[in-house]
C-alpha positions in Angstrom: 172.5 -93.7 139.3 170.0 -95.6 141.4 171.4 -95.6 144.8 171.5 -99.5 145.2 173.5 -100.0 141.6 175.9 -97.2 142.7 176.4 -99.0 146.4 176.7 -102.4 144.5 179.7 -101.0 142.5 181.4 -99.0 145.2 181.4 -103.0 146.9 181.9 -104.4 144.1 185.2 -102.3 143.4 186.2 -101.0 147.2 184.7 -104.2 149.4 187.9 -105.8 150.1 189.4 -102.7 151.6 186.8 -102.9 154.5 187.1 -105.5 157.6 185.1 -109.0 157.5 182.6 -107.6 159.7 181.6 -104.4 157.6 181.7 -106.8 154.5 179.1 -109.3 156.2 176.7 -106.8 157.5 176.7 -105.2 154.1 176.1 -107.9 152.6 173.6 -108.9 154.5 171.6 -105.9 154.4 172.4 -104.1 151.0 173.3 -106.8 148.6 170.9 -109.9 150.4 168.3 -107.4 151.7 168.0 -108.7 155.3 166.4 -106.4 157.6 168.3 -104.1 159.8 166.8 -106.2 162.9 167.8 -109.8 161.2 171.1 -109.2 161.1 171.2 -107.5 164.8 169.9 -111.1 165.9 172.2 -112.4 164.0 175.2 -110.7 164.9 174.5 -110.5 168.9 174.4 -106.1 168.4 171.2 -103.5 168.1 169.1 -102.5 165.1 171.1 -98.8 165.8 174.5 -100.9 165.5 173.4 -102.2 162.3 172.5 -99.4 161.1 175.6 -96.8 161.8 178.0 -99.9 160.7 175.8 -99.4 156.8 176.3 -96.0 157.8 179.9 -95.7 158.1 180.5 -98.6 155.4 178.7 -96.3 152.5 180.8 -93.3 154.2 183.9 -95.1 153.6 183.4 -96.3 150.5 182.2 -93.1 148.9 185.4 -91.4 150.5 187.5 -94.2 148.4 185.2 -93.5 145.5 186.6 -89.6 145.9 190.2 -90.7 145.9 190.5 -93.4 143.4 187.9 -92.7 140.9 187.4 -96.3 140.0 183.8 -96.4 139.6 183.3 -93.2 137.4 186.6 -94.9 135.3 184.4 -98.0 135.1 181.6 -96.1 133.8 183.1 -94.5 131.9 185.1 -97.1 130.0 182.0 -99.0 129.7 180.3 -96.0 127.8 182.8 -96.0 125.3 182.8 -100.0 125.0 178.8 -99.1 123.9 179.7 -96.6 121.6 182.2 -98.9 119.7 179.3 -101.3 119.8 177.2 -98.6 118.1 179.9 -97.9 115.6 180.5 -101.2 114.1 176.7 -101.8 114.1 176.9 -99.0 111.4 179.4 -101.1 109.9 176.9 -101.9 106.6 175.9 -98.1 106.5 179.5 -96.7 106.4 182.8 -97.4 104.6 184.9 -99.1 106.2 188.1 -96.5 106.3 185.5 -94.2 108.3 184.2 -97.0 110.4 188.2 -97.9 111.3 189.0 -94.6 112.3 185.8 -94.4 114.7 187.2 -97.1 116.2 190.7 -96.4 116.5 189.9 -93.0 118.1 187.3 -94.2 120.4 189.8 -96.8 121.5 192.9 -94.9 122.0 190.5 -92.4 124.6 189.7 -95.8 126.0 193.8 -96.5 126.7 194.6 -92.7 127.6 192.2 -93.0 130.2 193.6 -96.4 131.5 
């Protein structure tokens, strides 16, 4: 996964566990792609402060990522949702009792999962 969509997800799914200062400077930097010396400026610290805080911000949220599994469930889930999609595209190509049962087992892995 390109490493700014995985860092988007792990904020988008893990960003309110983290303070209102790791959550602006990430922001800032990762998601609004300010430079490591704009947001020093802005925030009154050093470049080096900047960066450790990203550091520590992607450490934390990759050790939530390890524990709750969110992420990979979301990914997951969301490769099945295409495969439905791909089944009942076929819809005109297969009967519909086959077409049914695709669906109903793709769906139920969906729930087991959940």
């Amino acid at each position: 996964m390109e490493r700014f969509v995985e860092q988007a997800l792990l904020y988008d799914f893990y960003g309110e566990l983290l303070t209102d200062n790791q959550k602006q400077v990430f922001e800032d930097v990762i998601l609004n792609d300010y430079s490591l010396t704009e947001v020093a400026e802005e925030k009154g610290i050093s470049r080096q402060g900047v960066h450790d805080l990203i550091k520590r911000t992607n450490k934390l949220l990759l050790e939530y990522e390890e524990k709750l599994h969110l992420v990979e469930k979301f990914l997951h889930i969301k490769e099945k949702v295409h495969h439905i999609h791909a089944v009942a595209e076929q819809a005109e190509e297969i009967e519909k009792a086959i077409l049914i049962q695709q669906i109903q087992a793709i769906s139920n892995e969906i729930l087991e999962e959940l």
